[in-house]
N, C-alpha and C positions, 0 to 999 in steps of 0.2 A: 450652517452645519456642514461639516464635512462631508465626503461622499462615501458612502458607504463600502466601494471598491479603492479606497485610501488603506483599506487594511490592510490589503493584497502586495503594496507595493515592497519592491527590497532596497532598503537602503543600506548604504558604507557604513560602519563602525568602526573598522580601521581603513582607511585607504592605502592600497599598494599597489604596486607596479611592478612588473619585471620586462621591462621596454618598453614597448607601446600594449602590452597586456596587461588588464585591468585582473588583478586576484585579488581583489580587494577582501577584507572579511564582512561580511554581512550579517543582517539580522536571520536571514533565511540559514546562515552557514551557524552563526550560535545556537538555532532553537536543533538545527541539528545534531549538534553537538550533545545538548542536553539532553533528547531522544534518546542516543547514543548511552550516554549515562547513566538515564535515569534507568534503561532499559538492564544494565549491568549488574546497577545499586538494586535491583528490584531482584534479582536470580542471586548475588550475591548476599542479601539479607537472609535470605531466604534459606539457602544451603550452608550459612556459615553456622558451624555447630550444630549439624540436624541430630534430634532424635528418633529412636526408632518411632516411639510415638508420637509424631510431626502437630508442631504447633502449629495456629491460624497460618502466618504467613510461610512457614514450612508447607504446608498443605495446600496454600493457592499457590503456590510455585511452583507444586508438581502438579498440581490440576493443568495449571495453564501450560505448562512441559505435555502432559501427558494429551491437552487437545490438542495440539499441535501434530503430535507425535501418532496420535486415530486420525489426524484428518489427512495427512500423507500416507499412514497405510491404506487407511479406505479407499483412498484414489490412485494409489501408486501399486500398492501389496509390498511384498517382504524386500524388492528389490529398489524400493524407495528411503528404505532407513537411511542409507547412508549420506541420502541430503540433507535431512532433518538440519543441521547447522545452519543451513544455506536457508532453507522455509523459514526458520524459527526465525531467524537474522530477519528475514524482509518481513516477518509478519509484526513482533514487535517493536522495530523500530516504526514502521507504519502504525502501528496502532499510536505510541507514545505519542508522534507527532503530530496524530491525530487531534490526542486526549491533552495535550499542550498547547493546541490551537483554541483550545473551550477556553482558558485562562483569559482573564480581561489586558487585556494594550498586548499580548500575546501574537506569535506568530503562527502563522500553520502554512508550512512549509509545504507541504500536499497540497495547499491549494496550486502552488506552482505548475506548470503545464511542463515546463522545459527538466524538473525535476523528478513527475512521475514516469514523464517518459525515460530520462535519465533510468530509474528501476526497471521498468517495462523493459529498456533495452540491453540493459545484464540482464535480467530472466533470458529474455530470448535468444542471446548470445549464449548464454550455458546448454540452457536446453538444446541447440543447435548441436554443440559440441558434445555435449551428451552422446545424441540421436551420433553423431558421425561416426565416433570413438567404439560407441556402443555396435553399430551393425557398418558401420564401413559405407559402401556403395549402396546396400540394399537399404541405404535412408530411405532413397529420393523413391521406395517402392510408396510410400506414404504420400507422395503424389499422384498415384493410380491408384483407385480402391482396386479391393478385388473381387473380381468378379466381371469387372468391368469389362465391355467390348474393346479388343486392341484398337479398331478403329474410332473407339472416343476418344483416344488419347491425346490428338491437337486441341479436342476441346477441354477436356477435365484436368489434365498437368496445367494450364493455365488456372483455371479458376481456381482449382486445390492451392497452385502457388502464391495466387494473390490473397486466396484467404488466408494461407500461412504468415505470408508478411503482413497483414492485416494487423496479427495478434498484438505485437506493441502500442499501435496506435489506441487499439481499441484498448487494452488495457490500460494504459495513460489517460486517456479520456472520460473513461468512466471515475477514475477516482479523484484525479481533478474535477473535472465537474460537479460530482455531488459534493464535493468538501466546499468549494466554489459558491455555489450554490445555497448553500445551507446557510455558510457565515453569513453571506449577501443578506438573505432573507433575517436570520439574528436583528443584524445593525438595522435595517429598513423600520422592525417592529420598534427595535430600541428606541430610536430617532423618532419614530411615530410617537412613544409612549410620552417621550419628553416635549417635544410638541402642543400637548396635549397640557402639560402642568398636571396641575394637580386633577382633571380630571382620568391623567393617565394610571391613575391608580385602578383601572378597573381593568387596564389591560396587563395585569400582572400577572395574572394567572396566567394568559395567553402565552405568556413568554414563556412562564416558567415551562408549559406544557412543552417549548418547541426547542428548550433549552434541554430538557428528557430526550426531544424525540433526535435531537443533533448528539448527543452522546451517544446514541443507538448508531445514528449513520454512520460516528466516528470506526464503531467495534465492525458492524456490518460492513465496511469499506476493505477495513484492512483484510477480514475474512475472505470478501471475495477475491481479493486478489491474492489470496493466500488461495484460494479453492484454487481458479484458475492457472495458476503455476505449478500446482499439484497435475492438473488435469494436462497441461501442458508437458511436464517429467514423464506422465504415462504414456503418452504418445510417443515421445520421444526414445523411449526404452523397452515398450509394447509393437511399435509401428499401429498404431490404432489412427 
């Protein structure tokens, strides 16, 4: 039997080159693609010919518009509307690629390490720019609380700074990992059940339970890192 981290792997579907650089296309680069699409074709069904009185898929289009759209006010206030394009973008392409990793011989692209940091490091790259644009000099006040003693200040601009750069990593981490994790555990039971032959019929349930509860980490994944880049814009345009 295969190894269960065989899923994980990316491989060439088209091989290319541009000198001794490998841009090859990948399997990780087509489920992105599809993310990408599916995420378009879903907002696109959905608003094409709205009625005033919004049919099923009318209706989960603005639902899912409209939680996007409370969960950056509630963490941002009126001065966050104007990323909404920017959240909504990483929230559901994240989720898609999530909920296209559940699919069998399927990739999940988020399980990638080198890819969610990839996100991780646009969020933190904009919110930087943000915080600059937005107060100029008085960012780097966001590395001294206030209130603070002048003469903590060799101690706490450090720590404050390290935890600020912290944020990508820790964001990248957490979402690979649990996607990581989760599939990992999938295949192990799957492999276990077949194993088994026909006694593996009793572990059906099991699966199906974990196969529930990995669509859930799917959604709860992308939320967080939807929360925490909400949380991350407030700071950056609050000084908090």
């Amino acid at each position: 039997m295969e190894s269960p981290l065989h899923q994980f792997e990316v491989k060439k579907l088209i091989p290319l080159y541009l000198g001794n650089v490998d841009v090859s296309f990948t399997n990780s680069a087509l489920f992105m693609m599809l993310a990408t699409l599916l995420a378009l074709a879903f907002f696109w069904a959905g608003t094409f010919r709205p009625t005033l009185v919004p049919k099923r898929l009318q209706s989960f289009v603005e639902l899912s518009y409209e939680f996007v759209a409370n969960l950056l006010e509630e963490n941002v206030g009126d001065k966050g509307r104007r990323y909404l394009p920017f959240v909504a973008s990483l929230f559901f392409f994240i989720l898609f690629g999530n909920l296209l990793g559940m699919l069998p011989y399927a990739f999940t692209f988020t399980s990638q390490l080198i890819l969610t940091f990839g996100l991780a490091a646009i969020v933190f790259i904009v919110v930087l720019l943000i915080g600059i644009f937005t107060h100029g000099f008085k960012f780097l006040k966001m590395f001294m609380p206030d209130g603070a003693p002048l003469l903590m200040a060799p101690i706490l601009i450090p720590i404050e700074m390290i935890s600020y750069l912290s944020r990508p990593v820790s964001l990248s981490v957490r979402l690979f990992a649990n996607l990581m994790a989760g599939h990992t555990m999938l295949k192990v039971f799957a492999l276990f059940t077949i194993s088994l032959g026909i006694f593996g019929l009793s572990t059906i349930i099991l699966n199906s339970v974990l196969i529930g509860f990995e669509f859930l980490v799917a959604f709860l994944q992308a939320y967080v890192f939807t929360v925490l880049t909400c949380l991350y814009l407030n700071d950056a345009i609050h000084l908090h």
